[in-house]
N, C-alpha and C positions, 0 to 999 in steps of 0.2 A: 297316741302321739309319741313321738320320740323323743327320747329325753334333748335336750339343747345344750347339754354343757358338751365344753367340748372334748374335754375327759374321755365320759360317757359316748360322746358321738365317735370317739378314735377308737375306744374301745370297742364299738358297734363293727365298725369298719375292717377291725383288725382282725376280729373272729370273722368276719365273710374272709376275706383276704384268704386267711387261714385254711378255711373249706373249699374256697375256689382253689386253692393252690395244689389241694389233695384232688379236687376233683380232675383238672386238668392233667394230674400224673395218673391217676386212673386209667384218665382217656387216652394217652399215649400209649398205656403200658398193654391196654385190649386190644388197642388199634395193631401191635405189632400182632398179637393172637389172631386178630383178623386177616392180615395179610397171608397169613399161613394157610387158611383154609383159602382164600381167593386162590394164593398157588395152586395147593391141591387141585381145584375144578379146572384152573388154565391146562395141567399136567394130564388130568382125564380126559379133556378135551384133545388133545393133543395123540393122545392114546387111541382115541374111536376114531381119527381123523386114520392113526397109522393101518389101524385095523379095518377100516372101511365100511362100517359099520358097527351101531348101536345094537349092542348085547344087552340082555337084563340084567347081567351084573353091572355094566356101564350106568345103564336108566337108574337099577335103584343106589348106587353109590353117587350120583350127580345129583339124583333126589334130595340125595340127603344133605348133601355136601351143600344145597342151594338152601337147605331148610335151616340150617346152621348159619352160615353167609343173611339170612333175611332177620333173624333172631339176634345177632349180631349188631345188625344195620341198627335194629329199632333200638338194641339196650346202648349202643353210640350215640344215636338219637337222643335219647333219655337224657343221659348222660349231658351233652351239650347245652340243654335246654335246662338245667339243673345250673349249669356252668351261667349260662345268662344269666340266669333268676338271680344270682348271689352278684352280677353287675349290675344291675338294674337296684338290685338292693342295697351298693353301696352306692351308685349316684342318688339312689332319694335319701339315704342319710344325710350324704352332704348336703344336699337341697335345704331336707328340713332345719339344719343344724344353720344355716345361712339364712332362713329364713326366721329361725326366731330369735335369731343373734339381730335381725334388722329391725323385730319387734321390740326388741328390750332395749335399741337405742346404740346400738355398738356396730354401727357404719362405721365402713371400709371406702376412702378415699380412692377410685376409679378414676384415671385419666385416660385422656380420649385413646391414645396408641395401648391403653391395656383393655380398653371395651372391645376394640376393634379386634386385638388377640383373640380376645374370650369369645366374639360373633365364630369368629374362622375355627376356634377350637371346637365348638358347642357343633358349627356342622357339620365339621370331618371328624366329630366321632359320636353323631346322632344312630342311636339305635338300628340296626337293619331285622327289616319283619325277614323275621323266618317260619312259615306257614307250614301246616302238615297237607299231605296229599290234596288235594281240589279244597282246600282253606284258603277263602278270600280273603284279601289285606282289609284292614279296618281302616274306618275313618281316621284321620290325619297320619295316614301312613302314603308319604310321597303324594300325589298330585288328589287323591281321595281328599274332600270338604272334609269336619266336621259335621257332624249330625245338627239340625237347626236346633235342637233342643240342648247340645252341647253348651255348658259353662266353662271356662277356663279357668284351674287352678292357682290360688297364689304361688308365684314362683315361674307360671310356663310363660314362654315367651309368643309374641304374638305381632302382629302387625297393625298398627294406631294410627287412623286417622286425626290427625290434629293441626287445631288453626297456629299459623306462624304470618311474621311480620310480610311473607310474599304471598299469601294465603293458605291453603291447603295440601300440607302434605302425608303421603303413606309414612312410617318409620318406625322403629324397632322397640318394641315397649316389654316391660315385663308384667304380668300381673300382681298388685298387689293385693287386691279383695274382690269381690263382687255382691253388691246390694241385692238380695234377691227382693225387697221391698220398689225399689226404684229404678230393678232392671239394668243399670250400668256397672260400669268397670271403674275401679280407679287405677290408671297405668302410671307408671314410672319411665318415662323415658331412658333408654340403653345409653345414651350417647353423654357425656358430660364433657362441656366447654374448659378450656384449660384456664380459664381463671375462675373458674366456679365449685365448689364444692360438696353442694346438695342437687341434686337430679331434679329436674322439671319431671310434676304429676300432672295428671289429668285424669280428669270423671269425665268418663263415653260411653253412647249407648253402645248396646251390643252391635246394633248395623256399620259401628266406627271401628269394630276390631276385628280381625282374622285370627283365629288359631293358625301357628306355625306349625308347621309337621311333628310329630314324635316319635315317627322312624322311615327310615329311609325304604323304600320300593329296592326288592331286586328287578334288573333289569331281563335279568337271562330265566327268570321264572315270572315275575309279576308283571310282566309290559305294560299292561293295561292301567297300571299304578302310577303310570309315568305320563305327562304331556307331550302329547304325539310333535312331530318334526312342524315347523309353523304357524306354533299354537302363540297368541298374544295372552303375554304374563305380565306379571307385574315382579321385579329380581332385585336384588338387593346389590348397589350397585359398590363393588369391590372400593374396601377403604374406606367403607361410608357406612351411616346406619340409618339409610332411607331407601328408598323404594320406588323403582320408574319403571314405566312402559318398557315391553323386551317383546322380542322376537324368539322362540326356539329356534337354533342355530341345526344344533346336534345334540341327541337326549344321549343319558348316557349306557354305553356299553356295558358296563362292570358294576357292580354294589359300589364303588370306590370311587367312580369318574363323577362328576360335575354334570351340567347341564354345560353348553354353551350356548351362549343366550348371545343377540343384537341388544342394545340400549338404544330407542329412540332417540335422536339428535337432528335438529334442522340443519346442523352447521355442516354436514357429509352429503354429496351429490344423491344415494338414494335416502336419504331421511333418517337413516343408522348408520352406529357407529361397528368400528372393528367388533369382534366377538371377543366375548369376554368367559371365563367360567364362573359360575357359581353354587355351589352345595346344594342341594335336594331341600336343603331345609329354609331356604328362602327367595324360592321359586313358587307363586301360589296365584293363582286366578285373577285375572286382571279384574280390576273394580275402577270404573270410571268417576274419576276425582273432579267433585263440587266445582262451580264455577270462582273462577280466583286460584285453582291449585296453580302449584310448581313444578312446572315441568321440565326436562333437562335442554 
């Protein structure tokens, strides 16, 4: 467990900081050592093209020159992946540090225009899987379920079914425990009304919650992570901290881009409205909402 004070937690922070900072100049300062050798093979290439053919002093100087360039690649590799590990490791310190700052009773007043921030910020900078060679993405990476046996940590966000005064809606909850005696969740509702203070909880079974993504699908290598072009979802509808019927528009191109999604709407001649974007990370599997839900 990590310490909770927040001392401790900045000082946690400060030393990754620290080591990412050195890693990241690392990475620069090889990356120029590698461009040197890529020169080199473009210049021998260039060479056997003048010459008209491949000599064995060409083969084995390319040989080599590629065996260095591949050794390179993977200690680049390393390297990066070293680089995340120490991001990854300062978003769960803050995590934990906020989380048992909420156990010991020292809430933080949340109005509606800074939840909304915190949704928008939380999905344009959700984790992006980065796989090694034919390594498949894992569950809750971009449009991939969770596993049915998957539990949801206190802290990850999720999507909650729950009853309201127009009946039943999807909407934006965080986890704060789960009963493994009684099988449910107790959520926190994201969203906080501006004359209100304390956040609406709720106890729901697991078939009332979704795990939200915990990293984003590359497009230009993971396609298959993604929800294909006219796939019916369920998106998170911009400005809001609830959850309607969508259309896939256009998936997206880049690690970076959005989804563009339709929002069902009766009130538009085809039954949707304009296209809208929304983040990878609340973008997830339609679930057909109880009778009484809210629909837009």
């Amino acid at each position: 467990m990590l310490a909770f004070s927040a001392e401790a937690a900045a000082a946690q922070v400060k030393e990754r900081l620290r080591t990412l900072y050195d890693l990241v100049h690392d990475i620069e300062k090889d990356r120029l050592k590698r461009e040197n050798v890529l020169s080199d093979i473009s210049k021998t290439h260039d060479k056997v093209t003048q010459e008209g053919k491949l000599t064995t002093y060409f083969q084995q100087k390319l040989k080599g020159l590629y065996k260095t360039a591949l050794a390179d690649g993977d200690q680049e590799e390393a390297m990066i992946r070293k680089a995340l590990d120490k991001i990854y490791e300062i978003r769960s310190i803050d995590n934990e540090h906020r989380l048992q700052a909420r156990k010991a009773g020292c809430k933080k007043t949340v109005r509606q225009g800074a939840s909304i921030k915190m949704l928008q910020s939380s999905g344009q900078t959700l984790p992006l899987w980065v796989g090694k060679p034919n390594e498949k993405p894992p569950p809750l990476c971009g449009a991939i379920p969770a596993d049915p046996s998957h539990v949801a940590k206190p802290g990850d966000m999720v999507a909650a079914l729950v009853k309201g005064e127009e009946g039943e809606n999807w909407i934006v909850g965080e986890v704060v425990m789960f009963n493994h005696l009684t099988k449910k969740y107790e959520i926190e509702d994201f969203y906080v009304e501006t004359d209100k203070v304390q956040k609406e909880r709720y106890t729901l079974s697991k078939r009332r919650v979704i795990p939200l993504p915990l990293m984003r699908a590359n497009p230009e290598t993971d396609p298959e992570a993604l929800f294909p072009k006219k796939s019916v979802v369920m998106a998170l509808y911009p400005q809001t901290t609830a959850f309607y019927k969508a259309i896939i528009n256009q998936i997206p191109s880049t690690p970076h881009e959005p989804y563009e999604v339709l929002f069902e709407d009766s009130s538009y001649p085809g039954g949707y409205a304009a296209p809208l974007n929304v983040c990878q990370r609340y973008v997830i599997a339609y679930e057909e909402n109880k009778k009484g839900s809210k629909n837009m």
